[in-house]
C-alpha positions in Angstrom: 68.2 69.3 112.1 66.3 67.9 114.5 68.7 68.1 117.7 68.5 64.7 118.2 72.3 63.5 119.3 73.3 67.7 119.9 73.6 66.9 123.8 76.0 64.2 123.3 78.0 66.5 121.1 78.0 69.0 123.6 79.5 67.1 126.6 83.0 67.2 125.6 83.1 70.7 125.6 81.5 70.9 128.5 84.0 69.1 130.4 86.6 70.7 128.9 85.6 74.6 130.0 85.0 73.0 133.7 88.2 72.0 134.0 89.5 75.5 132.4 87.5 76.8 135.1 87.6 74.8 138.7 91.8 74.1 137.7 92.8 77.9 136.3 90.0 80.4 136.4 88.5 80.5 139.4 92.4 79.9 141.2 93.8 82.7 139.5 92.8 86.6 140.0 92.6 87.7 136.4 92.7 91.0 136.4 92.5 92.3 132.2 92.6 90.2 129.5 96.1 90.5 128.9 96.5 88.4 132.3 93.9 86.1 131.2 94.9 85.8 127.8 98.2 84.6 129.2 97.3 82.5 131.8 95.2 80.3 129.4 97.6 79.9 127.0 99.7 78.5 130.2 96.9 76.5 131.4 95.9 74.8 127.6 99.7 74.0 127.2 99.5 72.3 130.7 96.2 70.7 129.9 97.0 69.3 126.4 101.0 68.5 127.2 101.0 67.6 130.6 97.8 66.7 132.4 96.9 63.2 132.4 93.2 62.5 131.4 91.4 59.4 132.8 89.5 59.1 129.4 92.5 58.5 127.5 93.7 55.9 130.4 95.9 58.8 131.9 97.8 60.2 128.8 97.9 63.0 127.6 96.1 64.5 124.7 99.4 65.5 123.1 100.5 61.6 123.2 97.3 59.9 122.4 97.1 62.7 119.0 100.9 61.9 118.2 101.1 58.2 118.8 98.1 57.8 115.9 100.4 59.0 113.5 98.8 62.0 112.8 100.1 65.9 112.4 
């Protein structure tokens, strides 16, 4: 593999943890992991069920996953 293409790959993820952390982490004063642990379960529920993304002209990725049919 050459890496040619890798950054491309990358930027999706990379999108995804800033949101986790401008909209839950830095908001929230973890204090173990339990907390955290919990708190991001709350926050991907939130992110994939109820948060509109522009990139999917503002549905969800729940809808957008379900209304292709898939399971």
């Amino acid at each position: 593999m050459d890496g040619r293409g890798r950054a491309l790959d990358n930027v999706f993820v990379e999108r995804l943890w800033r949101a986790v952390k401008y909209e839950d982490v830095f908001l929230h004063d973890y204090q173990n992991v339990p907390e955290i642990r919990t708190g991001l379960e709350k926050y991907f529920e939130f992110y994939n069920r109820k948060r509109p993304h522009q990139g999917l002209k503002y549905r969800t990725p729940y809808e957008v996953h379900y209304a292709s049919g898939e399971s």
